[in-house]
C-alpha positions as CSV (number, residue, x, y, z in Angstrom):
1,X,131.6,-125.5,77.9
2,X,129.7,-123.7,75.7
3,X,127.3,-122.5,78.3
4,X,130.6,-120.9,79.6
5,X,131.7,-119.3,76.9
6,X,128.2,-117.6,76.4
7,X,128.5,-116.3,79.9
8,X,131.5,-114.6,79.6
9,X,130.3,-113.1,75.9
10,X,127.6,-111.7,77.9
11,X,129.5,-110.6,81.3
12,X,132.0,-108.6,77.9
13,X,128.9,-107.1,76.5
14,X,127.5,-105.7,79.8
15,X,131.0,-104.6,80.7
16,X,131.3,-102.8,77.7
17,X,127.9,-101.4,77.4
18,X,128.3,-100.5,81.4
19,X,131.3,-98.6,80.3
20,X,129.8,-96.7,77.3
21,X,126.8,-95.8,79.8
22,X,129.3,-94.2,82.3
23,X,131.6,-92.6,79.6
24,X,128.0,-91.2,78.4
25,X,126.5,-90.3,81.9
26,X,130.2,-88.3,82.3
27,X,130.6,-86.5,78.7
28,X,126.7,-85.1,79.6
29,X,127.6,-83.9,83.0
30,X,130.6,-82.1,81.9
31,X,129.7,-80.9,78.6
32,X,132.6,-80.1,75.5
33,X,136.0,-78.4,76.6
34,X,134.9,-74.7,76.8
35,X,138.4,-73.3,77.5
36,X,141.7,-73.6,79.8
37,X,142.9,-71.9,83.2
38,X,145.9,-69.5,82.6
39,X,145.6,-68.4,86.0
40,X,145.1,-69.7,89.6
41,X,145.2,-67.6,92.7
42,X,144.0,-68.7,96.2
43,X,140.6,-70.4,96.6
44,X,139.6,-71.6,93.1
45,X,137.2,-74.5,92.3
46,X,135.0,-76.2,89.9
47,X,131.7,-77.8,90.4
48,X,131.4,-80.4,87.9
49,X,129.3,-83.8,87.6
50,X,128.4,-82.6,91.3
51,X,132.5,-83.2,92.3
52,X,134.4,-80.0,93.6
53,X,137.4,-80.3,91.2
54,X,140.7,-77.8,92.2
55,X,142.0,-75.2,89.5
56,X,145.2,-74.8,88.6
57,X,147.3,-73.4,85.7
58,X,146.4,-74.9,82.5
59,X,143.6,-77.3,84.0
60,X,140.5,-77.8,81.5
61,X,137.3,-75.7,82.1
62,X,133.8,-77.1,80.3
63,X,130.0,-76.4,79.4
64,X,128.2,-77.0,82.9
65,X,131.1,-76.1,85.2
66,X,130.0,-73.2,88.1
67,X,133.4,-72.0,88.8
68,X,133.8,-70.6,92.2
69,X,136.7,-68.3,93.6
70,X,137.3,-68.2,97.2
71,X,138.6,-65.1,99.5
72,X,141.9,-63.7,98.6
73,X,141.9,-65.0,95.1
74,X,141.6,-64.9,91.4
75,X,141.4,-66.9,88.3
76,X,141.7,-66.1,84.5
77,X,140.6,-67.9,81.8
78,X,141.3,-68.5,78.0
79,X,138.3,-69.7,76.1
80,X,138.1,-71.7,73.1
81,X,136.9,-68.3,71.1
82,X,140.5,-66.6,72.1
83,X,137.9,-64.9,74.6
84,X,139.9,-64.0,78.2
85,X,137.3,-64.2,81.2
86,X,139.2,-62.7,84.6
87,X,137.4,-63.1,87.9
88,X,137.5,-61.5,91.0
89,X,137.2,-63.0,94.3
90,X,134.4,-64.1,95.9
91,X,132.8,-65.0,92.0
92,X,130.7,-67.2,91.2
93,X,130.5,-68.4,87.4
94,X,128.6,-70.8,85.6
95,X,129.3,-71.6,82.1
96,X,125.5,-73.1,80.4
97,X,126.8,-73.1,77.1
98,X,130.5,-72.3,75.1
99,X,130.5,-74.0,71.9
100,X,132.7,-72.7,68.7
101,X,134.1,-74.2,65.8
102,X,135.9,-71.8,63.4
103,X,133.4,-71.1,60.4
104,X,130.3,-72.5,62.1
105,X,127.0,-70.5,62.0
106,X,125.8,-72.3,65.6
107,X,128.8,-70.9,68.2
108,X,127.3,-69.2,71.1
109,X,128.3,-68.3,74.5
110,X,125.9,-68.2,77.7
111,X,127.3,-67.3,80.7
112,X,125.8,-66.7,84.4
113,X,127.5,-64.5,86.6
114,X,125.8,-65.2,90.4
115,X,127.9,-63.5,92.6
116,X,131.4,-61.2,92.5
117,X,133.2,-59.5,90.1
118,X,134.4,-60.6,86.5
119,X,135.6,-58.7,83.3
120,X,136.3,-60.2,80.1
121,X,137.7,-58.9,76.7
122,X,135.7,-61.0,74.0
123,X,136.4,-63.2,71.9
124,X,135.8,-65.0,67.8
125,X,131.8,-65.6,69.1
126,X,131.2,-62.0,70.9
127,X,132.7,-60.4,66.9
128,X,131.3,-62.8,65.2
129,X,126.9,-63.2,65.3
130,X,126.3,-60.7,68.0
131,X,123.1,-63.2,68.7
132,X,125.2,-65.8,70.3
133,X,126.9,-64.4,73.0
134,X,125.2,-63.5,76.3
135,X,126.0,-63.0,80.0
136,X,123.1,-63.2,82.6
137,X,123.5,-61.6,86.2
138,X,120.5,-61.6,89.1
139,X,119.7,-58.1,88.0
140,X,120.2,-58.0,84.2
141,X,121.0,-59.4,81.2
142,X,123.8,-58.6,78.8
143,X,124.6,-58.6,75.0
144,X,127.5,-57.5,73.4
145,X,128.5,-56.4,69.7
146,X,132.4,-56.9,70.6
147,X,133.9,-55.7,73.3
148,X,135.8,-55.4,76.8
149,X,133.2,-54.9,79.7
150,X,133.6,-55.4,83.4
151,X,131.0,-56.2,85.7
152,X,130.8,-56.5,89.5
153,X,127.9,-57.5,91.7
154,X,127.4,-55.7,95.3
155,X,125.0,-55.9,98.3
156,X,122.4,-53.6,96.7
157,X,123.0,-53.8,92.9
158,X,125.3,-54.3,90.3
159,X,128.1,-51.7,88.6
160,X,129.2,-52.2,85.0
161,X,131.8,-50.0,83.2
162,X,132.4,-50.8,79.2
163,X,136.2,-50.5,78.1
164,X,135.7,-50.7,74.6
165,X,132.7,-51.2,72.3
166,X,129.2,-51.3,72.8
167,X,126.8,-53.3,75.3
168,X,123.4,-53.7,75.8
169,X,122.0,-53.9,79.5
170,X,118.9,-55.2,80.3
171,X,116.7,-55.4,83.4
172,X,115.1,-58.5,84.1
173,X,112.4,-56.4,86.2
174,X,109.2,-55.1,84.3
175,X,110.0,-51.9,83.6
176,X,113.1,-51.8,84.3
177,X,116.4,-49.8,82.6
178,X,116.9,-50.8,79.1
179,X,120.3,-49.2,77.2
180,X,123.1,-49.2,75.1
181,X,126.4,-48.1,77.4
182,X,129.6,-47.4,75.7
183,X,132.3,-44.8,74.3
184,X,130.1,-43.8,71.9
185,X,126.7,-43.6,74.0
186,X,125.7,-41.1,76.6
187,X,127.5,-43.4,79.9
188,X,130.4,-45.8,80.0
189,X,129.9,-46.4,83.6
190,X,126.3,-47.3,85.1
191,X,124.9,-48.6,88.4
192,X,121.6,-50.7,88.5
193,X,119.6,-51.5,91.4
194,X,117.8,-54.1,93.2
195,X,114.7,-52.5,91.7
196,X,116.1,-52.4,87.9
197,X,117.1,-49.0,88.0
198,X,120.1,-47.6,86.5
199,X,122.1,-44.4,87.1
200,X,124.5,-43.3,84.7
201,X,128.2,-42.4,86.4
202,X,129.8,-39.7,84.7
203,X,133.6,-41.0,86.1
204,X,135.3,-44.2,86.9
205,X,133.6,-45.9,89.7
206,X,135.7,-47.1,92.7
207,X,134.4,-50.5,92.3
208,X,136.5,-50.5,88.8
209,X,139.9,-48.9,89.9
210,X,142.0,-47.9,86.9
211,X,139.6,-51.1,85.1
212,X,140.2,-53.5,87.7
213,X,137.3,-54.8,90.3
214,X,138.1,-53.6,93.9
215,X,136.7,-54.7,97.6
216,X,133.7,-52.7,97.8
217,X,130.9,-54.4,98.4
218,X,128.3,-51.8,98.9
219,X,127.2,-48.3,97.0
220,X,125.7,-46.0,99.1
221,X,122.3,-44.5,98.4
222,X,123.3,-41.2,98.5
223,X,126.8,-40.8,97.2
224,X,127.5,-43.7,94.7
225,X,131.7,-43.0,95.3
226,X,133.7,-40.9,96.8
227,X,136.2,-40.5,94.1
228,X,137.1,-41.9,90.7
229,X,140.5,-43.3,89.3
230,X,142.1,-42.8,86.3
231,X,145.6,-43.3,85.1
232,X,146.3,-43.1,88.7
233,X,145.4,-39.9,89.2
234,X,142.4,-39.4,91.5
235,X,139.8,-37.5,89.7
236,X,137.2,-35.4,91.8
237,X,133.7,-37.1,91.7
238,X,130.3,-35.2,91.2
239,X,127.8,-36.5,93.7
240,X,124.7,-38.0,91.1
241,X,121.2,-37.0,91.6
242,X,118.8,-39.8,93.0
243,X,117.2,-40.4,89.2
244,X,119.6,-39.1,86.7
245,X,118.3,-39.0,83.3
246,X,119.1,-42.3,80.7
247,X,118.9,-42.6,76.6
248,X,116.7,-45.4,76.8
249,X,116.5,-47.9,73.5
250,X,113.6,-47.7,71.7
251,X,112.2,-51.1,71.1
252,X,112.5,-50.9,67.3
253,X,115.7,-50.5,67.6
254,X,116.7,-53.0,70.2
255,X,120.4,-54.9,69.8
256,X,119.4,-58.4,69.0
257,X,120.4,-60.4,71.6
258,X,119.1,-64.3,73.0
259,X,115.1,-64.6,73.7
260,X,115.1,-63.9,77.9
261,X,114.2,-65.9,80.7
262,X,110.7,-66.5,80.9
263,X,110.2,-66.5,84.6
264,X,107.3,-63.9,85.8
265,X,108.2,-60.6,86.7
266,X,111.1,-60.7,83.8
267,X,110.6,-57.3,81.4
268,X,111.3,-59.0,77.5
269,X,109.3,-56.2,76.0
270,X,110.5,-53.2,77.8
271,X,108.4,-50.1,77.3
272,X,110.1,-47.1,79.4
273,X,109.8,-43.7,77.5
274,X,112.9,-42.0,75.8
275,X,114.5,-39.9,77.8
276,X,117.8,-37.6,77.0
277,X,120.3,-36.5,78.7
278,X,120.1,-32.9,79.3
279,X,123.5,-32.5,76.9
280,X,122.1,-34.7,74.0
281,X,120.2,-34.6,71.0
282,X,117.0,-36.4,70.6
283,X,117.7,-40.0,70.5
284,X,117.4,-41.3,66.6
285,X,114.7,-44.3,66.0
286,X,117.7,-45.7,63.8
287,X,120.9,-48.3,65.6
288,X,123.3,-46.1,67.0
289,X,125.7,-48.4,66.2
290,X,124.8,-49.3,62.9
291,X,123.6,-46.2,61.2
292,X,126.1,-45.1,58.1
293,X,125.4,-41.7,58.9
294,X,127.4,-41.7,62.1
295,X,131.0,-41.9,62.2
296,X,132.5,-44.9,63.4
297,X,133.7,-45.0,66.7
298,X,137.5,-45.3,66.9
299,X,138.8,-48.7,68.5
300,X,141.8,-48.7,70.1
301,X,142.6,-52.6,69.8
302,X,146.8,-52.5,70.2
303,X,148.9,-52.3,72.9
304,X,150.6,-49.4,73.8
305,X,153.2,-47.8,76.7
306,X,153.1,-44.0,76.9
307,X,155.5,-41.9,79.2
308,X,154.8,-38.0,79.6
309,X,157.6,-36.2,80.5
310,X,155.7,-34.0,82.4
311,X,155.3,-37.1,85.4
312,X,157.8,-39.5,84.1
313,X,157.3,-41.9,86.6
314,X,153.9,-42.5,86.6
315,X,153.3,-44.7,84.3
316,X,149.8,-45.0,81.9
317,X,148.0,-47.4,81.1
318,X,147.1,-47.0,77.3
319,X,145.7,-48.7,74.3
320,X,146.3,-47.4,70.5
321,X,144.3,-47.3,67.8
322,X,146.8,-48.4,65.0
323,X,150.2,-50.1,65.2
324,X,152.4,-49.2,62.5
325,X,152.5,-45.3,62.0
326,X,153.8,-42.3,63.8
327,X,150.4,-40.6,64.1
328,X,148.2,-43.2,66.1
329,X,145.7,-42.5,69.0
330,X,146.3,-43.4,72.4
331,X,143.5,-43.8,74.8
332,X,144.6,-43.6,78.4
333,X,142.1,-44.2,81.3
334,X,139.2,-41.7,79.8
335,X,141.5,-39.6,78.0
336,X,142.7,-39.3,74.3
337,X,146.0,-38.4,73.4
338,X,146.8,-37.1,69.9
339,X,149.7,-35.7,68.2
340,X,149.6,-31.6,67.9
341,X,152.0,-30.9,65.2
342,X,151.8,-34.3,62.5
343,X,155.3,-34.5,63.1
344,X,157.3,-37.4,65.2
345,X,161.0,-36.9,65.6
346,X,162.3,-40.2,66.4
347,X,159.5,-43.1,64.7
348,X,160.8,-46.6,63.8
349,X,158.7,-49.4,62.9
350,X,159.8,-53.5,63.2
351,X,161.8,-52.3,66.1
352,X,164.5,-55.5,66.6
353,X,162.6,-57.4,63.9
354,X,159.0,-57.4,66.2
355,X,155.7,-55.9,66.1
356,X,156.7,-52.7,67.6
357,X,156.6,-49.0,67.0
358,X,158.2,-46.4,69.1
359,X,158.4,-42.6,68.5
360,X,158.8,-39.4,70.5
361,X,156.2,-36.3,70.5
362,X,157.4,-33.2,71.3
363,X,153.7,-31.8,71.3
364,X,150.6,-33.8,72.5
365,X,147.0,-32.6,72.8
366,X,144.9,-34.5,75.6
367,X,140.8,-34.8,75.2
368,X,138.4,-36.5,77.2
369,X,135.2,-36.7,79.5
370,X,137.7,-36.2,82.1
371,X,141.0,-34.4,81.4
372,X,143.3,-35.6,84.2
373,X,146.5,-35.3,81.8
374,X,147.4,-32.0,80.6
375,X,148.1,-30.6,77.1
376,X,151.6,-30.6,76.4
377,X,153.7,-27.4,77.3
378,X,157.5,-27.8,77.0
379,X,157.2,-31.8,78.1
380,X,157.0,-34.6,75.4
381,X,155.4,-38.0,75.5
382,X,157.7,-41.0,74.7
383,X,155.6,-44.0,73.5
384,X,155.2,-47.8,72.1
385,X,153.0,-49.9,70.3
386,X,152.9,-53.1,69.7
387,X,151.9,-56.5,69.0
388,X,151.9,-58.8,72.2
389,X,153.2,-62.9,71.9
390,X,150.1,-65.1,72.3
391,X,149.1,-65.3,75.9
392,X,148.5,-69.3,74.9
393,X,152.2,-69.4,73.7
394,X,153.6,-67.9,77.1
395,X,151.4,-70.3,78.9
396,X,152.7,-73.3,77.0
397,X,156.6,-72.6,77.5
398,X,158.2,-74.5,80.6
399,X,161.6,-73.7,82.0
400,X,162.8,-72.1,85.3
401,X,165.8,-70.2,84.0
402,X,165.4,-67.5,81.1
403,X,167.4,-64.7,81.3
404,X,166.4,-61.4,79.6
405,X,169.4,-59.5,79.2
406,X,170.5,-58.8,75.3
407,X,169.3,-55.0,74.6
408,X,168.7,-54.7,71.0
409,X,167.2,-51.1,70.3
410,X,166.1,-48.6,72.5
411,X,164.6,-45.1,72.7
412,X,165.6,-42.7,75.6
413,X,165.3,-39.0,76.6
414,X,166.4,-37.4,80.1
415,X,166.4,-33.8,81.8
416,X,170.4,-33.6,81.2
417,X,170.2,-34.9,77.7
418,X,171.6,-37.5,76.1
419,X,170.8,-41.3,78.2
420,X,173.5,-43.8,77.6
421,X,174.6,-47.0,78.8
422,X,171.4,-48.5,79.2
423,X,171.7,-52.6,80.8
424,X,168.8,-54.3,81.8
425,X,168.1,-57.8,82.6
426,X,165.8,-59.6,84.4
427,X,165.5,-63.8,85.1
428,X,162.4,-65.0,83.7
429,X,160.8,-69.5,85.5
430,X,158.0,-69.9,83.1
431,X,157.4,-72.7,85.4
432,X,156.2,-70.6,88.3
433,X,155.4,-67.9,86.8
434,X,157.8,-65.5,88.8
435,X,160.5,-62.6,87.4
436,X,163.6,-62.2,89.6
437,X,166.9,-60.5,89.5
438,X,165.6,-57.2,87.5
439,X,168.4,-54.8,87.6
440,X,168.1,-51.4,85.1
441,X,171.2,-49.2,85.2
442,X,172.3,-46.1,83.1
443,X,174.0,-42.8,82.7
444,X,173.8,-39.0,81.7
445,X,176.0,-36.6,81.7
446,X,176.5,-36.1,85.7
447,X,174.6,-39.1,86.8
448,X,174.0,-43.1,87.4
449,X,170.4,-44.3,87.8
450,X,169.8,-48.0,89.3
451,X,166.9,-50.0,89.7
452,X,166.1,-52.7,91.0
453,X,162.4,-54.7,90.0
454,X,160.5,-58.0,90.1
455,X,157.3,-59.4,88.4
456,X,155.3,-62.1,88.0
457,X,153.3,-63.6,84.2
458,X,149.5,-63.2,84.8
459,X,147.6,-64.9,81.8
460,X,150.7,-64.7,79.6
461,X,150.8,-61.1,80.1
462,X,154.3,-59.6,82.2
463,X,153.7,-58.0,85.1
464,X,156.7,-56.0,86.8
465,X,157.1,-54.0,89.7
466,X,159.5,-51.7,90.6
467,X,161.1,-52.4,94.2
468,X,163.5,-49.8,94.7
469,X,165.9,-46.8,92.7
470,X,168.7,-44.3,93.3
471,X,170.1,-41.9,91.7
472,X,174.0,-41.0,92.0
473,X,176.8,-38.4,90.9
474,X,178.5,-40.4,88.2
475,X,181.8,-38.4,88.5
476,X,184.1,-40.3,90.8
477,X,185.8,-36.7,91.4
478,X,182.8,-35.2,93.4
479,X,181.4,-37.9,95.5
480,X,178.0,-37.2,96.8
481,X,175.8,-39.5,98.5
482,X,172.8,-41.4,96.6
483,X,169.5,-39.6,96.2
484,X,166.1,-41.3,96.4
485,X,164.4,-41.8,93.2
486,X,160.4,-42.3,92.5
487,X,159.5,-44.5,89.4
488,X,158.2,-47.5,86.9
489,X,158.7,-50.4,84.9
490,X,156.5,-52.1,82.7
491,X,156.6,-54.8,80.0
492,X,155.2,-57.5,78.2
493,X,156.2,-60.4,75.9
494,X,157.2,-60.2,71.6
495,X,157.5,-62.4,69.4
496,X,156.3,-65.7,68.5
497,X,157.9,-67.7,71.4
498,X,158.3,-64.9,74.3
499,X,161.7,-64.5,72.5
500,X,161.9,-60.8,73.9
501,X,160.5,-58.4,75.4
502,X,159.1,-54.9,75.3
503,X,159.9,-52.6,78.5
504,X,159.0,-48.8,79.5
505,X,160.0,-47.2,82.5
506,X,160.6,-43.5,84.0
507,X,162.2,-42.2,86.6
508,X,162.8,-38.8,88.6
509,X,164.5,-37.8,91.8
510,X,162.5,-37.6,94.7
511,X,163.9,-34.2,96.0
512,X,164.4,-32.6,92.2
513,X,161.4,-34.3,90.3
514,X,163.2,-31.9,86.9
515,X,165.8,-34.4,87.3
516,X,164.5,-37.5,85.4
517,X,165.4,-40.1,82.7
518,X,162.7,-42.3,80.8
519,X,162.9,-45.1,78.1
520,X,161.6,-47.7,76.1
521,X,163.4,-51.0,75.1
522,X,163.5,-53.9,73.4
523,X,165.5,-57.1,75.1
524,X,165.9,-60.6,74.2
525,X,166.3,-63.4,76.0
526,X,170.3,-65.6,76.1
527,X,173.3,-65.1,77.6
């Protein structure tokens, strides 16, 4: 009896220790939770502990994972750093190291982008010790002193654009390009080689339309692009010379970054002379980026609609540079828009109780390495800043039935004067992600605008598209039949809990583009 019991102590202890082994085995093949998926689309997978495991919204991502986007799809990704990783399709992604805890001196981020396209807008380890964060591609390796950078790999090189902030780009070839490339630094926009060569790009890339990666998959030798986007607006591209000139880093005054791969043929040293750009003054042996005698750069870290009256519905993508004032900065593809006169005729702050400025410029002055929007004449720009809910909180509410429909400010402007009347609703399944029903009416003096729109909630961020608008004689007196109308909406979440949200739209008839009402309003979700 004894010799039983003895038996089954042991067949517990081997069980158990079998099972701590496993649990072990597991927690070192998949690492520590490195962040979550807030988006899903198509072909998108995991290799972990040498299992393909399927992606979906809100499915763990860890240290060790190669994440892999098919054809036809795309994936976002929250990391544990508030970081936001996006990647194109066709990626390729492997995540060697995320580790953070909020006050810790060891967080550090090393990432390996193999193949495709991916940008991300940093997070607590890319502001925090610039030392820790580092992205490694087959050509070169990246550093970052806090940032939004986009990156995409192609047949014969590698194009990288930088947003906001400052990187440094590094060839892993011997002699290769070494640089800082930013706002502030003689290119935003580069293209490196198989042979570790960069050329500086003046303009936006093709690759990076309006800041998002596109289909090409090849630069050509002689013409990098054929044209450049901006704001929407196709900009006219100047061909590049085969070996345009580069600001080189000197070594003394390299961005620190992690030590670099060790394999031959890597360049951790780099030597190449300093060379200017024909436009610039000698490079200074101090950090650009550091040195108190340079101004700072200005960031432009809010969100932000802007409508010029002069193309109403167009709509810009813009970021600000402060939230609550009248005067703020808005930078819009590569151009800045500042007020002319100090003066804003319609400002209000803690618009409906959110984060949210709007005002009204009647003059604007536009600046920028390429001016594709206009100074100002007799036209205004209409605008919004503001303070976005929490991606992580839109992600985390469930429902399928939210209806956005309770206006609770607005500011408006139109050709004919005064805009009145403004409705707008729109049904929002958190579940699924998808916006339905979005209906926008209202009425000026002699006319009725309708519009009709739809959207979807990519990485907690509202995405709406317009799908139709008319324009009609409001006077019941003089029918006349509806007019085709040209336009957009845009919004995005406010509040703590998605309570409301923040639209802008603009539009103008198609056969009389003077004829043209624009907006932006707050609306809050209830019956």
């Amino acid at each position: 009896m004894n010799g039983i019991k003895v038996i089954s102590l042991m067949l517990l202890i081997f069980g158990v220790l079998n099972i701590s082994t496993v649990f072990s085995a597991e927690t070192q093949a998949t690492g520590k939770q490195a962040g979550k998926t807030l988006l899903a689309r198509g072909s998108v997978s995991s290799k972990r502990s040498n299992k393909n495991v399927i992606l979906k919204r809100r499915s763990a991502i860890y240290e060790r994972d190669e994440i892999h986007v098919g054809a036809e799809g795309r994936a976002q990704f929250r990391m544990i750093d508030k970081a936001l990783i996006s990647l194109q399709e066709n990626s390729v992604l492997k995540i060697n190291q995320y580790q953070f805890t909020k006050g810790a001196a060891n967080n550090s981020a090393l990432l390996e982008l193999l193949s495709g396209g991916l940008r991300t807008v940093t997070g607590a380890i890319g502001k925090g010790n610039k030392k820790a964060y580092e992205l490694r591609t087959p050509l070169a390796t990246i550093g970052i002193r806090g940032t939004d950078y986009e990156v995409e790999i192609v047949s014969n090189g590698m194009f990288v654009a930088v947003w906001e902030g400052i990187i440094h780009l590094r060839s892993h070839i011997k002699n290769g390009c070494n640089m800082l490339l930013g706002r502030s630094q003689p290119y935003m926009f580069v293209f490196i080689d198989r042979l570790g060569k960069c050329k500086g790009l003046q303009e936006v890339p093709d690759v990076f339309s309006s800041g998002h990666s596109s289909r090409i998959k090849f630069a050509n030798s002689k013409k990098q692009f054929a044209k450049s986007f901006a704001v929407g607006r196709s900009l006219q591209a100047r061909e590049l010379a085969i070996a345009p000139l580069l600001q080189v880093v000197p070594t003394s005054s390299q961005p620190p970054v992690n030590t670099p791969s060790t394999d031959p043929g890597v360049n951790p040293d780099p030597q190449d002379p300093v060379v200017n750009p024909p436009t610039q003054d000698p490079p200074s042996t101090s950090d650009p980026i550091t040195d108190p005698a340079i101004p700072p750069v200005l960031s432009f870290n809010y969100n932000a609609f802007t409508i010029d009256q002069s193309r109403p519905s167009q709509e810009l993508t813009a970021r600000s540079s402060a939230l609550n004032t009248s005067l703020p900065v808005f930078s819009v593809g590569l151009n800045s828009l500042q007020n002319t006169n100090n003066s804003d005729s319609e400002f209000q702050q803690s618009v409906g109780g959110y984060q949210v400025s709007w005002g009204y410029w009647g003059d604007f002055s536009s600046t920028a390495l390429a001016k594709n929007i206009s100074d100002s004449t007799s036209s205004g720009l209409l605008w919004a800043t503001y303070e976005a809910t929490d991606p992580d909180a839109v992600s985390g509410r469930s429902g399928s039935f939210s209806r956005y429909q309770n206006i609770t400010d607005s500011l408006l402007s139109g050709s004919q004067g005064a805009v009145r009347n403004l409705q707008v609703q729109m049904d929002v399944n958190f579940n699924s992600g998808n916006v339905t029903n979005g209906a926008l009416s209202a009425n000026t003096a002699s006319d009725t605008w309708v519009a009709v729109f739809d959207g979807r909630i990519q990485a907690g961020d509202l995405d709406l598209q317009m799908n139709g608008a008319s324009v009609i004689d409001s006077n019941p007196a003089t029918p006349s039949p509806t007019r085709d109308v040209s336009g957009f909406i845009a919004g995005d979440f406010v509040g703590d809990n998605a309570e409301a949200i923040l639209g802008a739209f603009g539009l103008s008839e198609n056969a009389n583009s003077s004829n043209h009402i624009e907006g932006v309003f707050v609306i809050e979700e209830g019956d």
